[in-house]
N, CA, C and O of each residue as an XYZ file, in Angstrom:
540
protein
N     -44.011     -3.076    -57.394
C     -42.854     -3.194    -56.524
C     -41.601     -2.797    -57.297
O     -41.463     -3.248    -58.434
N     -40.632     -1.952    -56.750
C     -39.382     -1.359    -57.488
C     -38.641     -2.347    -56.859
O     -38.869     -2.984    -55.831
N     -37.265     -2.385    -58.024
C     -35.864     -3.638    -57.858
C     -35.603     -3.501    -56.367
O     -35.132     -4.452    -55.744
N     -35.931     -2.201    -55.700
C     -35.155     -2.203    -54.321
C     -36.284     -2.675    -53.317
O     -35.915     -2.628    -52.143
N     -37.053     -2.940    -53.437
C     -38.208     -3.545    -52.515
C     -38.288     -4.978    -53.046
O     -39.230     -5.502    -52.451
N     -37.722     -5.871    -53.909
C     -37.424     -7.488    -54.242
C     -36.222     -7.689    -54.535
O     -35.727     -8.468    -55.350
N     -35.693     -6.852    -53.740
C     -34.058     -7.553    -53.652
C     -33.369     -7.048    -52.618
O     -32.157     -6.967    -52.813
N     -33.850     -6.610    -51.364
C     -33.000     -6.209    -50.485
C     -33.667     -5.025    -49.594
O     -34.893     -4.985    -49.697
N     -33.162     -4.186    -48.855
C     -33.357     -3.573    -47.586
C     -33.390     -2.224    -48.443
O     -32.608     -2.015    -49.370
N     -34.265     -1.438    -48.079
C     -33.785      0.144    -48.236
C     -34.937      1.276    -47.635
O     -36.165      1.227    -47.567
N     -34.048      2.195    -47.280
C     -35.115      3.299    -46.265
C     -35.663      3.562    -46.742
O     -35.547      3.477    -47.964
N     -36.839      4.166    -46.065
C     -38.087      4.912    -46.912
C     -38.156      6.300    -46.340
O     -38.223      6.420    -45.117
N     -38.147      7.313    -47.083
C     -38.139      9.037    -46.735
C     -39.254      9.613    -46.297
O     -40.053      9.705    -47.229
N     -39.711     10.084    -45.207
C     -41.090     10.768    -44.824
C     -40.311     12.090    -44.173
O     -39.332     11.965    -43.438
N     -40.943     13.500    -44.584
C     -40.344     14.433    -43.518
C     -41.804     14.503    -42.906
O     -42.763     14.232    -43.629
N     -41.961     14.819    -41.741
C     -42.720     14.998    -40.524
C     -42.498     16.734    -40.799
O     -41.471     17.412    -40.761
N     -44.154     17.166    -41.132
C     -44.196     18.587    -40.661
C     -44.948     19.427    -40.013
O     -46.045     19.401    -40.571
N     -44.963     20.148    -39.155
C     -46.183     20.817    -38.353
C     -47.395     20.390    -37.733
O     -47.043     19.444    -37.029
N     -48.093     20.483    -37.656
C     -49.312     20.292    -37.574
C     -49.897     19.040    -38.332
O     -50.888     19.010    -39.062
N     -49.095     18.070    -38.003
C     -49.108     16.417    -38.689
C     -49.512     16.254    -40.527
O     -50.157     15.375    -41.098
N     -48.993     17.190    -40.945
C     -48.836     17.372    -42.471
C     -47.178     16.521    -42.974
O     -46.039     16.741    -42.563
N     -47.570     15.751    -43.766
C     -46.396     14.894    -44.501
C     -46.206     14.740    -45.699
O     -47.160     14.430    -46.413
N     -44.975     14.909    -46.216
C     -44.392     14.380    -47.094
C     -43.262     13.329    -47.656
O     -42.033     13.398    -47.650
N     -44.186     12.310    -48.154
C     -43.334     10.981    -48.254
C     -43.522     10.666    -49.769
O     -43.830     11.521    -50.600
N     -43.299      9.317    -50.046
C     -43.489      8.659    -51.664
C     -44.244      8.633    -52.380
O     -44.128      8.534    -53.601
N     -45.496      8.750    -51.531
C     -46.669      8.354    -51.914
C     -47.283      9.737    -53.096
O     -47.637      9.676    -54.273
N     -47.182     11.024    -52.025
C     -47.157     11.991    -52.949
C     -46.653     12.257    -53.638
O     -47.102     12.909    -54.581
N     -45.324     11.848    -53.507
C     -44.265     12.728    -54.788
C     -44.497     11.414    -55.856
O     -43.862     11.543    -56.902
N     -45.004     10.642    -55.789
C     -45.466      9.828    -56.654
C     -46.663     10.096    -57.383
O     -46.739      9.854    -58.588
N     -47.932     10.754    -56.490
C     -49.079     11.144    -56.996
C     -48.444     12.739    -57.705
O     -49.279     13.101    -58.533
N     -47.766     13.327    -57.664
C     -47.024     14.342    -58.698
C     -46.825     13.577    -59.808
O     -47.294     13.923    -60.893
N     -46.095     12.435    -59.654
C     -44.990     12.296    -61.041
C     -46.568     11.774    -61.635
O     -46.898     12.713    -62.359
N     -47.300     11.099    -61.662
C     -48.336     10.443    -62.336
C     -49.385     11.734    -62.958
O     -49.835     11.688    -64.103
N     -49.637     12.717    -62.124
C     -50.074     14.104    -62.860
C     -49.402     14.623    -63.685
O     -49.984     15.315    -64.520
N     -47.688     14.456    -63.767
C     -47.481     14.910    -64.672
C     -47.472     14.568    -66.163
O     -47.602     15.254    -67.177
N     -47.191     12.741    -65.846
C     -47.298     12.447    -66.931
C     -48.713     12.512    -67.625
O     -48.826     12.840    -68.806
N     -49.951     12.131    -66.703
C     -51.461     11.610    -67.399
C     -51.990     13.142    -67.769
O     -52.695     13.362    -68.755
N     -51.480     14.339    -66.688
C     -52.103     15.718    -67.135
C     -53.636     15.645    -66.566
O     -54.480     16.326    -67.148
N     -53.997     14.899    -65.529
C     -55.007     14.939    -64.834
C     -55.049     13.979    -63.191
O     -54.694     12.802    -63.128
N     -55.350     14.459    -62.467
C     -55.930     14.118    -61.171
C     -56.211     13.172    -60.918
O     -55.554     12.407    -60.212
N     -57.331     12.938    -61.450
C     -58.138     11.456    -61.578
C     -57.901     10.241    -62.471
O     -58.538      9.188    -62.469
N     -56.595     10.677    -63.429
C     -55.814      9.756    -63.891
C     -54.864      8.970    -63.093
O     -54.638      7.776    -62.894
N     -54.269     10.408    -62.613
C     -53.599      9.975    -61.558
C     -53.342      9.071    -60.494
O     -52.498      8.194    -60.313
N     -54.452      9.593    -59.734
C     -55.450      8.665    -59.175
C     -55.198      7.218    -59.713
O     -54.281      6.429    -59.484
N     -56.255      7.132    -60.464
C     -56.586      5.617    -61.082
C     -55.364      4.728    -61.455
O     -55.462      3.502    -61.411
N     -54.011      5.459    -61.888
C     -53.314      4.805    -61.528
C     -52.263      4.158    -60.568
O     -51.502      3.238    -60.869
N     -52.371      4.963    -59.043
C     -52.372      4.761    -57.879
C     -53.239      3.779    -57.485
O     -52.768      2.952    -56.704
N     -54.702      3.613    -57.911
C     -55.371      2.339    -57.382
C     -56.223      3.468    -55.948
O     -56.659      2.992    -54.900
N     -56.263      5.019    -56.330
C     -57.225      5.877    -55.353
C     -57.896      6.439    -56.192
O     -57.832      6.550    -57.416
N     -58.784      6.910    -55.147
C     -60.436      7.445    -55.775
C     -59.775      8.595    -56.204
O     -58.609      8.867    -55.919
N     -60.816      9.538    -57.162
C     -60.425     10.763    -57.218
C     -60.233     11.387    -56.223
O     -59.135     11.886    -55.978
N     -61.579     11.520    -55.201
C     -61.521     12.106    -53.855
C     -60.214     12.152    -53.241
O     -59.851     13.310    -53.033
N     -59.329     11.196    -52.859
C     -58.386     10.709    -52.052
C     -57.218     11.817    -52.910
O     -56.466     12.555    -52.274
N     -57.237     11.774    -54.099
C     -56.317     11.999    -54.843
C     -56.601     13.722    -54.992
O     -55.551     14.364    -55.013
N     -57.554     14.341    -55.070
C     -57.938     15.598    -54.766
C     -57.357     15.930    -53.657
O     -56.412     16.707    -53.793
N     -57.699     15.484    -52.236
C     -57.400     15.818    -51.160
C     -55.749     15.840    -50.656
O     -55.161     16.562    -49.851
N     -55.298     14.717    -51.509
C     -53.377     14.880    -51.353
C     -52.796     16.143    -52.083
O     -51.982     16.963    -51.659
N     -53.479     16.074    -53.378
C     -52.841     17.666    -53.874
C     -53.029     18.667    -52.896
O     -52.084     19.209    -52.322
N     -54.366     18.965    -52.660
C     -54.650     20.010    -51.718
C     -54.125     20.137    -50.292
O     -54.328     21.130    -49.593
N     -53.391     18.989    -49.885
C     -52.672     19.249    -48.785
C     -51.097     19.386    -49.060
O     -50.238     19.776    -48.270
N     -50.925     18.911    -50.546
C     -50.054     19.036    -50.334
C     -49.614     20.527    -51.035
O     -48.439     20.893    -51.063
N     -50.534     21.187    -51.496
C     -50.601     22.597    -52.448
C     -50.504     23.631    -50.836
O     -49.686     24.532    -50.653
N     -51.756     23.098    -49.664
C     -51.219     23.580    -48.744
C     -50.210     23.612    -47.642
O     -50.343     24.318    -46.643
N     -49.019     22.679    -47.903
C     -47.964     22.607    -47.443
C     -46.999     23.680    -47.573
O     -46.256     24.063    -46.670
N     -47.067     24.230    -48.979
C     -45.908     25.133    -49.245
C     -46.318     26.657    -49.489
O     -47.507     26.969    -49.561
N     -45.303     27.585    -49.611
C     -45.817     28.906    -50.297
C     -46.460     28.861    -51.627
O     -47.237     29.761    -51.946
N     -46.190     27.863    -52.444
C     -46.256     27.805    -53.957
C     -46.901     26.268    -54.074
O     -46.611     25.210    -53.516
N     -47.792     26.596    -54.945
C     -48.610     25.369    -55.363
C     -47.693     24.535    -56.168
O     -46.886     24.965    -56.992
N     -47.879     23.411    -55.877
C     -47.364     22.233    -56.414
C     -47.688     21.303    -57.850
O     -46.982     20.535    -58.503
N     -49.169     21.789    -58.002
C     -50.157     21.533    -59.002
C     -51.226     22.898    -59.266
O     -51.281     23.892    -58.542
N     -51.729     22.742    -60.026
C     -52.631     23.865    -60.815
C     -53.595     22.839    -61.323
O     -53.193     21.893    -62.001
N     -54.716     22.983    -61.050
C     -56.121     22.253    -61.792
C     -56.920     23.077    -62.726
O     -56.904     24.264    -62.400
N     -57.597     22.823    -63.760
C     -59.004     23.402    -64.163
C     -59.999     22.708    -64.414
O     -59.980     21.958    -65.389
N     -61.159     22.805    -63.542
C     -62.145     22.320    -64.042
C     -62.560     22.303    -65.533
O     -62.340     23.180    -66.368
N     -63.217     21.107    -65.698
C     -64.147     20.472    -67.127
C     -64.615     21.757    -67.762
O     -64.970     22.812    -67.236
N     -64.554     21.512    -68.633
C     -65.578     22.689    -69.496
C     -65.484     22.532    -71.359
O     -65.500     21.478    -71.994
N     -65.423     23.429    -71.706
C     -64.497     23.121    -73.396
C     -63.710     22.831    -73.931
O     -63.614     22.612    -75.139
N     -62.435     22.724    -72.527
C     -61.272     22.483    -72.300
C     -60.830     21.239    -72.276
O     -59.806     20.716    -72.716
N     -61.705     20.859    -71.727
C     -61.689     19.452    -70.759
C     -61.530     19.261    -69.256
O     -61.954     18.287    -68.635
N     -60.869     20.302    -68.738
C     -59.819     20.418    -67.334
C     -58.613     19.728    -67.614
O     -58.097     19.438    -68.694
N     -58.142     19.450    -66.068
C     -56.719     18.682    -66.867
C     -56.072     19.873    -65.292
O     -56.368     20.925    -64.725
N     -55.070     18.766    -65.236
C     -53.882     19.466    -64.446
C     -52.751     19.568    -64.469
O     -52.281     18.521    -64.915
N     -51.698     20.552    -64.134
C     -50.071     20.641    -64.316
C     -49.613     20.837    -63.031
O     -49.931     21.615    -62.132
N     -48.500     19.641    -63.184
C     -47.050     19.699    -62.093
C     -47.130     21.469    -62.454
O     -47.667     21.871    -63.487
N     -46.550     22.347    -61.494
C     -45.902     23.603    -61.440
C     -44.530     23.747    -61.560
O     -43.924     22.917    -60.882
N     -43.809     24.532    -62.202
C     -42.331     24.692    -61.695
C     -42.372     24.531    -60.257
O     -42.656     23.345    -60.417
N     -42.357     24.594    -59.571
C     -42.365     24.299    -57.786
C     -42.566     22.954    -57.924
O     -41.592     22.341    -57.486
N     -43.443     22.224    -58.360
C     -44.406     20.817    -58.114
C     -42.837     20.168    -58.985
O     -42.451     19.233    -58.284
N     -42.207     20.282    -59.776
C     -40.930     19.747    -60.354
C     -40.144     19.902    -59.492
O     -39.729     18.873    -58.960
N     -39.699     21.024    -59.073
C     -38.772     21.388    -57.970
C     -38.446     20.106    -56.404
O     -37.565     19.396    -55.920
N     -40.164     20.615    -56.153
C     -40.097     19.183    -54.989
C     -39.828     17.993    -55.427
O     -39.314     17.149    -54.692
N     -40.158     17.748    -56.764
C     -40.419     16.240    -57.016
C     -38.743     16.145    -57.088
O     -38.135     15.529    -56.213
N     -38.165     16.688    -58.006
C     -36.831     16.212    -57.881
C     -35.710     16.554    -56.597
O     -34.534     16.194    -56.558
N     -36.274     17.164    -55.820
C     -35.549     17.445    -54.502
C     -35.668     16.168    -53.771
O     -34.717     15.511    -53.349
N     -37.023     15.850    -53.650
C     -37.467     14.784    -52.526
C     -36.401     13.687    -53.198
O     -35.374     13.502    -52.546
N     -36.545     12.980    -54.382
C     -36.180     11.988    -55.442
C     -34.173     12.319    -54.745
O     -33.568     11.297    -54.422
N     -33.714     13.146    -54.661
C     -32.483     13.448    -54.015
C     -32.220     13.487    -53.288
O     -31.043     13.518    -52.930
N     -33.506     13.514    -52.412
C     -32.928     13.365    -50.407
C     -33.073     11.547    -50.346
O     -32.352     10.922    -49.568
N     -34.066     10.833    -51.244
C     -33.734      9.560    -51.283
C     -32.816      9.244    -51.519
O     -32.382      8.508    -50.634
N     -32.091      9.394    -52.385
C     -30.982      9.141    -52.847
C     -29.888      9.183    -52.036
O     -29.211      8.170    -51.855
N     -29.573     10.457    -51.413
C     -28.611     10.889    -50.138
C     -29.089      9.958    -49.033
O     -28.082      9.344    -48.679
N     -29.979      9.611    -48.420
C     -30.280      9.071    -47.820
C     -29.944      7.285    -47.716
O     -29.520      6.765    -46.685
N     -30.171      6.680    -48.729
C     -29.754      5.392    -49.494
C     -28.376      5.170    -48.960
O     -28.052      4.473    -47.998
N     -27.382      6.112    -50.003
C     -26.165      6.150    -50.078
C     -25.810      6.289    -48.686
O     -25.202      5.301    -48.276
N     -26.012      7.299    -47.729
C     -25.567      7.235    -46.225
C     -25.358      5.830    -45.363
O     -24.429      5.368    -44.701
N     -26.826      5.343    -45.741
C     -27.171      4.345    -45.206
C     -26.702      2.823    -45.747
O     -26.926      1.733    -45.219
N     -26.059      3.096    -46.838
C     -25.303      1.859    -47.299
C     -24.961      0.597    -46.827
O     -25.257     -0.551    -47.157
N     -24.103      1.215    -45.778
C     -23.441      0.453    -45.133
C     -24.335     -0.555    -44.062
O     -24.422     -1.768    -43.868
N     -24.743      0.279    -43.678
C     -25.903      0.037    -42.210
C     -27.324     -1.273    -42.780
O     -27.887     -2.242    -42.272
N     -27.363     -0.625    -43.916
C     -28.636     -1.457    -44.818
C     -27.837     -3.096    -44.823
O     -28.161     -4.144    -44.264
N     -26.186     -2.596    -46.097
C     -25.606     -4.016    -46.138
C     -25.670     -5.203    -44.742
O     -26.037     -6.369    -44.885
N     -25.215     -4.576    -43.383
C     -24.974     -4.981    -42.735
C     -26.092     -5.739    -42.053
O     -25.947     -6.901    -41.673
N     -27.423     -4.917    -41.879
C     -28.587     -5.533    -41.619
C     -29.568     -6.570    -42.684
O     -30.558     -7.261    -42.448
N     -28.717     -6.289    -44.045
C     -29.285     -7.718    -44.871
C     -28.281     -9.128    -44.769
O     -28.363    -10.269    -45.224
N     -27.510     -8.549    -44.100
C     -26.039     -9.613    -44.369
C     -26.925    -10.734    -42.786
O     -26.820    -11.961    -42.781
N     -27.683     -9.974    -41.673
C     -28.035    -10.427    -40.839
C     -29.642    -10.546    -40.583
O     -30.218    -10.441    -39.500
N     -30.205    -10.790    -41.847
C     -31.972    -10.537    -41.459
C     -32.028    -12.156    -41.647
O     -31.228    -12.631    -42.453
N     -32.732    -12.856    -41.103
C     -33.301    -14.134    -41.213
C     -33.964    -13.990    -42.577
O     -34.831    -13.150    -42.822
N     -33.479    -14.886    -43.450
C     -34.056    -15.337    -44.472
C     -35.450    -15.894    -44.688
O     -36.194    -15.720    -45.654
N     -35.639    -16.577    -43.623
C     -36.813    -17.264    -43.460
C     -37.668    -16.475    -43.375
O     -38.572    -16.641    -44.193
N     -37.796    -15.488    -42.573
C     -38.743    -14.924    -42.107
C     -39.710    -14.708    -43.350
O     -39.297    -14.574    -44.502
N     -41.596    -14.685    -42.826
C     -42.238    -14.691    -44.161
C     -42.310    -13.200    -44.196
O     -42.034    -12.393    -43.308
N     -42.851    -12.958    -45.722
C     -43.155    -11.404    -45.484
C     -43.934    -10.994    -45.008
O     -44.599    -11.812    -44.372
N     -44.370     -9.670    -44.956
C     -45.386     -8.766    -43.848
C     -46.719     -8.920    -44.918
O     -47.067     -9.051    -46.091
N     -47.093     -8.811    -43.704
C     -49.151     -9.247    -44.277
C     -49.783    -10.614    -44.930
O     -50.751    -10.899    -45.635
N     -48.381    -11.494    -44.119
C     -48.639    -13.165    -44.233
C     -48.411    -13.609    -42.556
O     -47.294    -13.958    -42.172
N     -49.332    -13.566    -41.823
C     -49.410    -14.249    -40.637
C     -48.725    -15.729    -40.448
O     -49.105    -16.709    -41.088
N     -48.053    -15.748    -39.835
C     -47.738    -17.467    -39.564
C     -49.021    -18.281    -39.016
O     -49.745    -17.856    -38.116
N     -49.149    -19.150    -39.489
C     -50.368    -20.147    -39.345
C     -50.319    -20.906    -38.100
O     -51.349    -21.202    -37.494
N     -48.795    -21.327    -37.577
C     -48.334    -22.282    -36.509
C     -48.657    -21.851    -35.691
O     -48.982    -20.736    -36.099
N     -48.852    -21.880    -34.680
C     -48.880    -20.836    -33.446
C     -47.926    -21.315    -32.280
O     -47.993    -20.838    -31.147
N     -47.138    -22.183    -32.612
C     -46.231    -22.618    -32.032
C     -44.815    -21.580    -32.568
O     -43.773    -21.177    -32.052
N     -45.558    -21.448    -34.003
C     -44.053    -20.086    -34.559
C     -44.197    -18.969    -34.367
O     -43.359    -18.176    -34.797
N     -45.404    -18.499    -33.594
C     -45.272    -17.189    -33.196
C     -44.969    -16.702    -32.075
O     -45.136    -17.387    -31.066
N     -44.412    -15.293    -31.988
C     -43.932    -14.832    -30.680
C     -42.388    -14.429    -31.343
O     -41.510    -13.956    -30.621
């Protein structure tokens, strides 16, 4: 959990594209983790996804654009191993800036809706037990 998800309100960025292809956190997160581990399935593993899962986001997201985002090589003498692309940097720090712009816009609107969220309320994916408190 990041400081802004245990301490307060803040948007979350998805662009909606075409043919129900997306780009949100999740990927530009599964980037930044390839870049640092230099593999896929590192990657992966530290997301808490299979390789599979983690294969299949590059590849949609390699087919999202004109320019691949990542570059793989299979195992061999090498080892395999994969690289962010100049492009795959490009997005990562673009997206990382439309959050940002986005945040800041929303400043105000965020303050105003934490200044008024019920405190009480429990968090999400804790059911109230009462059933007199629900509804």
């Amino acid at each position: 959990m990041t400081p802004k998800e245990s301490t307060g309100l803040h948007p979350v960025l998805r662009i909606d594209f075409p043919h129900a292809e997306r780009l949100g956190r999740g990927k530009i997160a599964l980037l930044e983790h390839i870049r640092e581990t230099g593999s896929i399935s590192a990657a992966g593993r530290a997301m808490d996804m299979s390789y599979r899962r983690a294969w299949l986001l590059v590849s949609a997201l390699n087919g999202m654009f004109k320019e691949d985002a990542v570059l793989s090589q299979r195992g061999g003498k090498q080892g395999g191993g994969a690289v962010v692309t100049p492009f795959g940097e490009e997005l990562i720090r673009r997206f990382r800036a439309m959050e940002e712009k986005a945040e800041a816009a929303l400043s105000g609107e965020l303050a105003w809706l934490e200044s008024n969220r019920n405190p009480h309320t429990p968090p999400a994916g804790n059911p109230v037990t009462d059933p007199a408190q629900r509804s």
